[in-house]
N, C-alpha and C positions, 0 to 999 in steps of 0.2 A: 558451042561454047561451054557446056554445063560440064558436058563429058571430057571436052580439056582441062577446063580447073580445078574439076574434080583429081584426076590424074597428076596433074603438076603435083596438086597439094598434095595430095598421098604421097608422091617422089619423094616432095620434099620433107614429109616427113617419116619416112623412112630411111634418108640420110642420114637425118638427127638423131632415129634411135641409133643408128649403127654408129655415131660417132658417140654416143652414150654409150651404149656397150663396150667399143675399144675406149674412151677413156676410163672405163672403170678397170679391163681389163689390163693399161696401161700403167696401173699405181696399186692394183690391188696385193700384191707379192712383195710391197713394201710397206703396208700398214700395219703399225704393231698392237694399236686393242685389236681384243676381239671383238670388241662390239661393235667397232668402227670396220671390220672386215664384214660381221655379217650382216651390218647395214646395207653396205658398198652388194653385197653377195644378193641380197634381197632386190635390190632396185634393178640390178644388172636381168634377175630372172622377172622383171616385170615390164622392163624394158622387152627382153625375149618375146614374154608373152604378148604384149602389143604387137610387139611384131610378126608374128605367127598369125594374130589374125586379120592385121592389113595384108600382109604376103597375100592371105586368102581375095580379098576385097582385091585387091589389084591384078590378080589372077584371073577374076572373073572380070575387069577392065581387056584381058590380054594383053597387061603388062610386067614387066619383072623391077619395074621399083626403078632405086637411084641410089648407087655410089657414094659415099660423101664428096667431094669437091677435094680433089688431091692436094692442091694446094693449101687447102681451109686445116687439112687431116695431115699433113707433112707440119705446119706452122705448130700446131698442136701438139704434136710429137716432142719438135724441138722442145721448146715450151716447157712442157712436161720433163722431158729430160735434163735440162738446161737446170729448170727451177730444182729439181730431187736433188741434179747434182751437188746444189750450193747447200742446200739444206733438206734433207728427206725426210724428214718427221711428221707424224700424223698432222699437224697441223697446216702443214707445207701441201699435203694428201688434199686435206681439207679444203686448203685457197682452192686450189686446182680445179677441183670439181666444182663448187658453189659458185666460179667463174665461168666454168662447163655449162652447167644450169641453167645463169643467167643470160648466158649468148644463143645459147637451144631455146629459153623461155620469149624472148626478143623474135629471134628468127622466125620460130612459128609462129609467131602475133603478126610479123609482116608478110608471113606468106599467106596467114586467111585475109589478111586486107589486100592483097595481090588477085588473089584468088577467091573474088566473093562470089562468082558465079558458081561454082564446085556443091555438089550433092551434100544434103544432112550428114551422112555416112561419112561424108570426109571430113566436113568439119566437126563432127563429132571423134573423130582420132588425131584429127588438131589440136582440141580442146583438154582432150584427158592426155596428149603426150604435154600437155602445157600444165596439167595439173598437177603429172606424175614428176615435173621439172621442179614444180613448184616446191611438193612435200618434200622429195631429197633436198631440196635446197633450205628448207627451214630444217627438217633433221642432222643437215650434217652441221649446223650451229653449232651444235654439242661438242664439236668433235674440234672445235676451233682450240 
């Protein structure tokens, strides 16, 4: 049981970075500060970096992770598109994400309550993808 909820959790969140990553990489080519780009540019390479080293942690599980949920990651898309279309302005950027955040910050809190049996290890990459959800989500405030 330890070694499957350990695994789930990791999946799952490894999903979540990757669906952080595409949405950063989905709005980043229409933000016009630049501080608001190398915000977005920052979190996108820290998101990476977590994920580099669960890759490793699930590796040594012998497994390769989890997809985001096509459905979840099509809806998003639209979404994203839909909203730039009516209005694309940094602040429009801004909803977008700090929405992004708060649905990543939620999801992972219900998958370590799904997943209480899962090793330290994993819910220590729970916790910091939940923390690293958290700060972009008060930094990109600014950007409102």
């Amino acid at each position: 049981m330890i070694e499957h909820d350990t695994i789930e959790l990791l999946r799952e969140c490894d999903a979540g970075i990757q669906m952080g990553i595409s949405a950063i990489d989905e709005v980043k080519d229409r933000v016009e500060s630049g501080d608001f780009k190398g915000a977005l540019d920052n979190y996108q390479r820290e998101y990476a970096l977590l994920q580099n080293e669960m890759q490793s942690v699930l590796h040594d599980y012998r497994d390769e992770g989890k997809d985001p949920n096509p459905i979840a990651k099509g809806m998003s898309w639209m979404k994203t598109n839909l909203t730039m279309a009516m209005n694309g302005d940094d602040s429009t950027v801004t909803d977008l994400i700090t929405d992004g955040c708060n649905m990543g910050i939620k999801s992972i809190n219900k998958y370590l309550n799904d997943y209480k049996a899962a090793d330290g290890r994993a819910k220590d990459f729970a916790r910091r993808l939940i923390e690293l959800q958290d700060r972009q989500l008060k930094e990109m405030r600014k950007f409102l």
